[in-house]
Structure formats: C-alpha cells, structure tokens
C-alpha positions in Angstrom: -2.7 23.3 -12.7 -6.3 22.3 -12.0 -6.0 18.9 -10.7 -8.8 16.2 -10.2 -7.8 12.7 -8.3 -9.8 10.4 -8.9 -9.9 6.9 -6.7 -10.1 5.3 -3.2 -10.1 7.9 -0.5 -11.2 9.1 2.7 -13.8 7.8 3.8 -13.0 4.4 2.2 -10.0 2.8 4.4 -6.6 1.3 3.0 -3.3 2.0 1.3 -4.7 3.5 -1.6 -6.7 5.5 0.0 -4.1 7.1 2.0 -2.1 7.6 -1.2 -4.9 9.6 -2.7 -5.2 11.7 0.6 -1.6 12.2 1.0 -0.8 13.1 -2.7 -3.8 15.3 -2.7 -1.7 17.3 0.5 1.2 17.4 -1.5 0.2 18.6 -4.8 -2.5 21.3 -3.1 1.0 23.2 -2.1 1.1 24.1 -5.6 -2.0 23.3 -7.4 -5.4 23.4 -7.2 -7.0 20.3 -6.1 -10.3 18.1 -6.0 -10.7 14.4 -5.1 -13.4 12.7 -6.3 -14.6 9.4 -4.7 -16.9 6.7 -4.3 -20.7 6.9 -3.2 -19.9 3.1 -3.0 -16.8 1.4 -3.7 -17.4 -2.3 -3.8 -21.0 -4.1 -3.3 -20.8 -5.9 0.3 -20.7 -9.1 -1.1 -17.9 -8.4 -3.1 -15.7 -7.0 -0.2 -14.3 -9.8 2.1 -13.7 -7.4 5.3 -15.6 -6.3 8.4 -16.0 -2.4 6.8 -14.9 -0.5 4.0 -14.7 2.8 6.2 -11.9 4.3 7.8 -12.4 4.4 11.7 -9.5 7.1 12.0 -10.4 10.5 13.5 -8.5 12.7 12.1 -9.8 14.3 9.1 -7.8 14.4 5.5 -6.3 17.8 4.3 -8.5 17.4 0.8 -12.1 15.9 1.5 -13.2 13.9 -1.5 -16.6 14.1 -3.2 -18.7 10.9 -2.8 -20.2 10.6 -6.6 -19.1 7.2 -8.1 -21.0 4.2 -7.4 -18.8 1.6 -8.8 -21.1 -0.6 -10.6 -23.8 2.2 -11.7 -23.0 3.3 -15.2 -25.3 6.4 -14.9 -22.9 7.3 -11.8 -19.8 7.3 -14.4 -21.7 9.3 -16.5 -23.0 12.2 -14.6 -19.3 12.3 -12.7 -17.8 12.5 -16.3 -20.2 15.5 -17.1 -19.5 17.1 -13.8 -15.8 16.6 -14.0 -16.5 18.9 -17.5 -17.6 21.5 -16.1 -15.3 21.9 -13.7 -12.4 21.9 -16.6 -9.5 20.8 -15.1 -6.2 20.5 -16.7 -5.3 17.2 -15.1 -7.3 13.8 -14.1 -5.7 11.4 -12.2 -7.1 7.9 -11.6 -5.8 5.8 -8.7 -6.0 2.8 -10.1 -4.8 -1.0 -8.8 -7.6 -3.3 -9.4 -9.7 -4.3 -13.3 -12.6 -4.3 -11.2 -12.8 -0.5 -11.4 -11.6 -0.7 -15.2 -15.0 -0.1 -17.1 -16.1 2.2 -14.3 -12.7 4.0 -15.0 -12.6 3.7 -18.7 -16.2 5.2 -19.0 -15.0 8.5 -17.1 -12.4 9.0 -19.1 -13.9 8.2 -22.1 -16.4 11.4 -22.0 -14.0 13.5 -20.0 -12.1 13.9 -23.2 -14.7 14.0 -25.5 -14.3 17.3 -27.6 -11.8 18.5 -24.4 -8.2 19.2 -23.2 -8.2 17.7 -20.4 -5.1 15.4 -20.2 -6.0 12.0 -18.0 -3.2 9.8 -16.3 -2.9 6.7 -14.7 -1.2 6.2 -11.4 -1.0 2.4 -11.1 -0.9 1.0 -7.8 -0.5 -2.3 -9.6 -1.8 -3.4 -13.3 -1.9 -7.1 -13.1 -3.5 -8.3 -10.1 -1.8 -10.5 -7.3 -5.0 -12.6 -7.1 -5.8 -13.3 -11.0 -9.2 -13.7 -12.8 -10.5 -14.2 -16.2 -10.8 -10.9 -17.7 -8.1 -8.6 -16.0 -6.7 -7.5 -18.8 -9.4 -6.7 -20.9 -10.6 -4.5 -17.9 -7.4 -2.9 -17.8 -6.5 -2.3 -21.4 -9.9 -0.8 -21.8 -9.2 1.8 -18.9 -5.7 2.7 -20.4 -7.1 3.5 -23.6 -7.8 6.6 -22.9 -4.8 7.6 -20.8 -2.2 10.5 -21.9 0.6 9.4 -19.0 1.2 6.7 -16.7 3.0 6.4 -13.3 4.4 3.6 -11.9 5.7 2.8 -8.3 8.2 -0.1 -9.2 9.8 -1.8 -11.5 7.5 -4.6 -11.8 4.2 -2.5 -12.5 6.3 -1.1 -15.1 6.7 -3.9 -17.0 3.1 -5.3 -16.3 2.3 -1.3 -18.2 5.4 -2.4 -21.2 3.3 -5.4 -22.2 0.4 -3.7 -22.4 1.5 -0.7 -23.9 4.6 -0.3 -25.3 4.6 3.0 -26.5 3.0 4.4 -23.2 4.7 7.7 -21.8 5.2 6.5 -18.4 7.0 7.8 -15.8 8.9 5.7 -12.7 8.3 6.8 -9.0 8.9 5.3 -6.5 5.9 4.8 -3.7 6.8 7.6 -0.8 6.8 7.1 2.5 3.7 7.1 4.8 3.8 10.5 6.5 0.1 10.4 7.6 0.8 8.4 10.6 2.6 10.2 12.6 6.2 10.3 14.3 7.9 7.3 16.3 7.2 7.1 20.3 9.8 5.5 22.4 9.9 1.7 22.4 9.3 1.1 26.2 6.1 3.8 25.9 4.5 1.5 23.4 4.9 -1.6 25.1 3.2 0.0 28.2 0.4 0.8 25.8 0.2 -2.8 24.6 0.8 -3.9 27.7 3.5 -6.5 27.0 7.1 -6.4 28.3 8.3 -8.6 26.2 11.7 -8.8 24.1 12.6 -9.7 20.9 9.6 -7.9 19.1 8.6 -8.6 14.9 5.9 -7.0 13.2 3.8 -8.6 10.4 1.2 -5.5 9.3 -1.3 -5.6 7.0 -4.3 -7.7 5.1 -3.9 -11.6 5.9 -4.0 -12.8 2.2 -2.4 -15.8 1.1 0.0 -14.0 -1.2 1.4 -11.8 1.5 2.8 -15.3 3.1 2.0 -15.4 6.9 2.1 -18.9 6.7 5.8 -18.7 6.0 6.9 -16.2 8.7 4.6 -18.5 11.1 6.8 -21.6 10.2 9.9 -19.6 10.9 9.1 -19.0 13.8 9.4 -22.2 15.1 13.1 -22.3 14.5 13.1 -18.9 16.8 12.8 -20.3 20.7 12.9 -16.5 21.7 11.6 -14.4 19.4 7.6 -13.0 19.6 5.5 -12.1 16.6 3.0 -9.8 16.9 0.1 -9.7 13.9 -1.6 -6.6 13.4 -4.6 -7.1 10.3 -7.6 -7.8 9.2 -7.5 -11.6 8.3 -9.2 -12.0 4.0 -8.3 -16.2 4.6 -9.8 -17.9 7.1 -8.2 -17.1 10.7 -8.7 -20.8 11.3 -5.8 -22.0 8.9 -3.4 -19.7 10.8 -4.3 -20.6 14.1 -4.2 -24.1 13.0 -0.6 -23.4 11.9 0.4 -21.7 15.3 -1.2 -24.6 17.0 1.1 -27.5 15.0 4.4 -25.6 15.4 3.4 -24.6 19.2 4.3 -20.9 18.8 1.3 -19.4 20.4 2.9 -18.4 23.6 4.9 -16.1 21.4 2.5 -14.7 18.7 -0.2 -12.1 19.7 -2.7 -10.8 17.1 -5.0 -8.2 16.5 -7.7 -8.9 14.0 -8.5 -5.8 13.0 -8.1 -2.6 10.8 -6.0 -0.3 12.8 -7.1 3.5 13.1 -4.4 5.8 11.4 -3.7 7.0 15.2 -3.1 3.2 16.6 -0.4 2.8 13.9 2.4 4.2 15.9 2.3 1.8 18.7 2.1 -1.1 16.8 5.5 0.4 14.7 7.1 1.6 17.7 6.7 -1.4 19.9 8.5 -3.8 17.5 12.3 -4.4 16.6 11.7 -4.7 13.0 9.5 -5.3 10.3 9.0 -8.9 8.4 7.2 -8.8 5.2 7.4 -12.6 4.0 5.4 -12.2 0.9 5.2 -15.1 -2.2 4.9 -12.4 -4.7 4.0 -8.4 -4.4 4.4 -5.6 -6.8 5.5 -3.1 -4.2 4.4 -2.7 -0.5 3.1 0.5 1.4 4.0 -1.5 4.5 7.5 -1.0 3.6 7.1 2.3 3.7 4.7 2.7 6.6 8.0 1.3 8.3 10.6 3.3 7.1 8.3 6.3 8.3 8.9 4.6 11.7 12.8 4.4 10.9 12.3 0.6 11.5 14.7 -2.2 9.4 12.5 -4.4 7.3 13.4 -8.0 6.8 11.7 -9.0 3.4 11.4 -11.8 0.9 13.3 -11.3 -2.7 10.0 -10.1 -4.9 10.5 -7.1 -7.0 8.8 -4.9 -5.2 10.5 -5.2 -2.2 14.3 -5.9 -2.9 14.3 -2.2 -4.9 13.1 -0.6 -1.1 14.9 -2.5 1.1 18.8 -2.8 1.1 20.1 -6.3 1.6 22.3 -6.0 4.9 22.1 -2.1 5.0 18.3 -1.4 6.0 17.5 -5.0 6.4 18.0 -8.3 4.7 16.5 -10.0 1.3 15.6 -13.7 1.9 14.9 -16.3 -0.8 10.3 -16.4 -1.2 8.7 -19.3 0.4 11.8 -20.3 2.8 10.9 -20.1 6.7 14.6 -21.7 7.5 16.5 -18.9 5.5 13.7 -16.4 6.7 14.4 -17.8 10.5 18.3 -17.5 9.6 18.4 -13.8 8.7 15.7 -13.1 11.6 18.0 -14.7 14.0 21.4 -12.9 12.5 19.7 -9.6 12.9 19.2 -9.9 16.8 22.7 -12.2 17.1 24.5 -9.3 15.4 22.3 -6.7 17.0 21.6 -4.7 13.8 18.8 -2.7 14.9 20.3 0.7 15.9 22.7 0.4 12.9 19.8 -0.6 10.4 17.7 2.6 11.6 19.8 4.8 11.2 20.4 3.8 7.6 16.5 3.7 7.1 16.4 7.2 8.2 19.3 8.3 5.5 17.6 6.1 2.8 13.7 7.0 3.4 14.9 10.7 2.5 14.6 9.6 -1.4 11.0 8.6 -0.9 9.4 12.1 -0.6 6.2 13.4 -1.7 7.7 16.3 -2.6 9.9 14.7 -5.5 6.7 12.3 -6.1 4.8 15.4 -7.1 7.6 16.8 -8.9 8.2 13.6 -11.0 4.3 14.1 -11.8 4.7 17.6 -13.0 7.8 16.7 -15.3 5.8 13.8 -17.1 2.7 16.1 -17.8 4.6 19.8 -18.6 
C-alpha cells in the first residue's frame, strides 16, 4: 500500500510523536510511506512548555513533511490537494486532541472528494483528560469522514462506541517504545547521575495534575528509605510540588529534572531506577508504561483502565486503588520487602513480547484489507 501518516512527528517532541515515527519504521518494511507534519503545531500561547521541538540527535527512519499549520485553513487545503496528487491508498491521522479536529476534518474532507483513498483514525485518546466545552463537536466532525478506527485500549474504545456505534474499529494495543534504546547496567547509570543511592522509583513524564504526582509525593512520606527521582517537564506550577515536598519533609529523597529528556538520556533515567510508579487519577493508556517495559522495569500503577490492562497485578507489578498514597506506599514498600524486582523483570520481558510493532502493523493491515 501507499501509505500517508498524518500527525505529530519529528521535529515536534512527545509520545505521539514518537508513535508516528516508530509506526512509520514499521509499516515502511512493507509499504510505502510518507509522514506529513506540522509547519506549526500549536500557537506559543497555546502550548504551556519550554519548546515544542525535539532536542534528540538522532534522526527518524521516515522524515515528515512540514505543511500543516494548525490553525491556517488555507494550510489544510493545499495539504489536502497535495495529498491528491500523491494518491495514496491509505491516510492515517494521529489523532488525540479536538484541538486538531477541524484542522483534521477539513483534510479529510477533500482528500476523499471524488477519490478512493480510504482515511483512518488512530486514536491516541478521543475524549480529553483535561475537558473543554466543545470536544466532542471537534471530534465528531473529524470522524465523519473516517473509513476505520484504531484504538489503543479499552477505554478509548468506548469513548469511539458512544460516538459511533457502528464504527469499524479495530483494538491494538499501544507497543512498546523501541526508539530508545536497550537497558545499561544499573550501577553504570547511577555513575552517570551521579547518585549512589538505593532504593530508586521513577515518576517520568509531563507534570499534569491528572497524572497525580501529588499522590506519589504523599506516599512517600510513609517510605523513610525509599528516593524518588522526577524526570519531566512540570505543565502545573513547580511551586505546588515543591510546596508538597517541603510539608511532608521528603526533599532529601526526591531529585528532579525539569526538563524534556532527549530520546538518548532516556536510558539512564530507566536504568538507574528499581521500578516505575505511574500514580495517575485517571488516564486512557500510558506510553510511559511502555517506555518501561522496553527497559524490562516492573511498574507499580494506579487501577485506571488504561493501565490495569498493561500491567499485571502482582506479576509485572501491582494495581493500587486511584488517589490512595497509603495503599500506594503499601504496595511500594511490599515490592522492596519482598524483593520483587528480579522476579517482576523477568515477567515484563515475557509479557512486553505481545506489544510489538510488528503485530500493531499487522492488526492495521487486517482492518483495512
């Protein structure tokens, strides 16, 4: 097939963008392939971090073309008309935000104007974790002129059920983050950060309210020896964290690095840590969760949908109730007490063998033949 991606993607920074880049690798095996990106992806005052670029040296596999600007309609347009003329048999649009929905919907729109060309949705989510007037307006008017659907979880597919009921949909789940690399031993990442410390967890990714720091930061308190290390960009205020740290006198044991990390840093953040601890209120799925099976590391994770169908409860990690530091301090402390991290690795390198790109790409081909 002729295949155009369409979405967040090298140069723009983030999850998504890796997804695009990654699943433009993969389906270039067997396919021909094009991304197509954004000139500009959100206006500055729109976007609440430092940059929107990727600071990671290492080039993508598939270079995208910079030709959307997302709030220039004329952009949309001559992409569309472009995309014609190229005549693929396949557009896929990356979507996870109603922000992008009329820029989406309008592509679409006159792609298949008096054409074959067959469009599908992969949604990173549908219904935003951070709702606003208007979401699904913006979104049902982008999936109107969708042939196919993919989902990553079983909570965006319900989000696309009440939407669309009748949509042909398919469910895959998110695969593993390849791109960064292999694991490096523990002790030769610690000599990287400089830190000696023992008794490592990792919280990765955007500081956002709904991803529940503030939770993991009260457990902590009921840990005397464990250290937290924070590796994001902070979207709410740094202040009310370090507020938080300050009131349950943890800062001797949390370090934090306010920053995007280059795709080459990641492994010594990963590496350097016993396990994972995604403490989030509510989530649709998590990349993080995958960035850390990649790194064969056990992930201890609150009960939201999109985490409980990744992470198995006592096997590759534990499931604790959302919004609970004590029972989120509990299963941190049983995992050390009990020593589970050799055993949970190991099980995260059996398990993260059904989250390939290959059977990603395959799933793909099966819902469009």
């Amino acid at each position: 097939m002729n295949i155009i991606i369409i979405g967040p993607a090298f140069p723009w920074r983030g999850g998504i963008a890796h997804h695009t880049n990654t699943l433009a690798s993969h389906l270039k095996k067997k396919h021909h392939v094009e991304i197509i990106t954004f000139s500009r992806q959100y206006p500055k005052f729109l976007f609440p971090g430092k940059s929107q670029h990727d600071p990671s040296d290492k080039m993508p596999d598939v270079r995208g073309l910079q030709l959307i600007d997302s709030i220039n309609p004329l952009s949309w347009i001559s992409t569309a008309l472009k995309i014609r003329k190229k005549k693929p048999d396949l557009i896929i649009f990356a979507y996870s935000i109603p922000f992008f929905g009329v820029c989406y919907g309008t592509i679409a729109a006159f792609v298949r104007v008096f054409s074959r060309i067959k469009v599908m949705f992969l949604c990173h989510n549908i219904i935003p974790h951070e709702r606003r007037f208007g979401d699904k307006a913006l979104t049902k008017f982008a999936f109107g002129f969708s042939d196919y659907f993919l989902v990553q979880s079983s909570s965006v597919e319900k989000d696309l059920l009440k939407l669309f009921p009748s949509a042909k949909y398919t469910n895959s789940p998110h695969p593993v983050y390849e791109m960064f690399g292999n694991p490096m031993p523990k002790e030769k990442a610690k000599n990287i950060l400089q830190t000696s410390e023992e008794k490592i967890i990792l919280y990765f990714g955007y500081i956002r309210h709904y991803k529940g720091l503030s939770v993991l930061l009260e457990a902590l308190k009921y840990l005397n020896d464990v250290n937290l290390l924070i590796v994001g960009e902070f979207y709410d205020p740094k202040t009310k964290y370090e507020k938080l740290i300050k009131e349950f006198d943890i800062g001797s044991r949390v370090k934090i690095v306010a920053d995007y990390v280059p795709n080459e840093d990641v492994p010594v953040y990963f590496s350097a840590a016993d396990a994972v601890v995604l403490p989030y209120i509510s989530a649709t799925q998590s990349g993080i969760a995958q960035i850390a099976y990649n790194f064969d590391k056990p992930v201890i994770a609150t009960d939201v949908v999109g985490l409980r169908e990744v992470i198995i409860d006592g096997k590759t990690g534990y499931i604790v109730p959302v919004n609970n530091a004590e029972k989120l301090a509990a299963a941190i402390k049983k995992f050390y007490e009990e020593q589970k991290e050799k055993e949970f690795s190991e099980n995260v390198k059996v398990e993260k063998q059904k989250y390939s790109w290959d059977f990603f790409v395959t799933n793909i081909e099966k819902l469009v033949s």
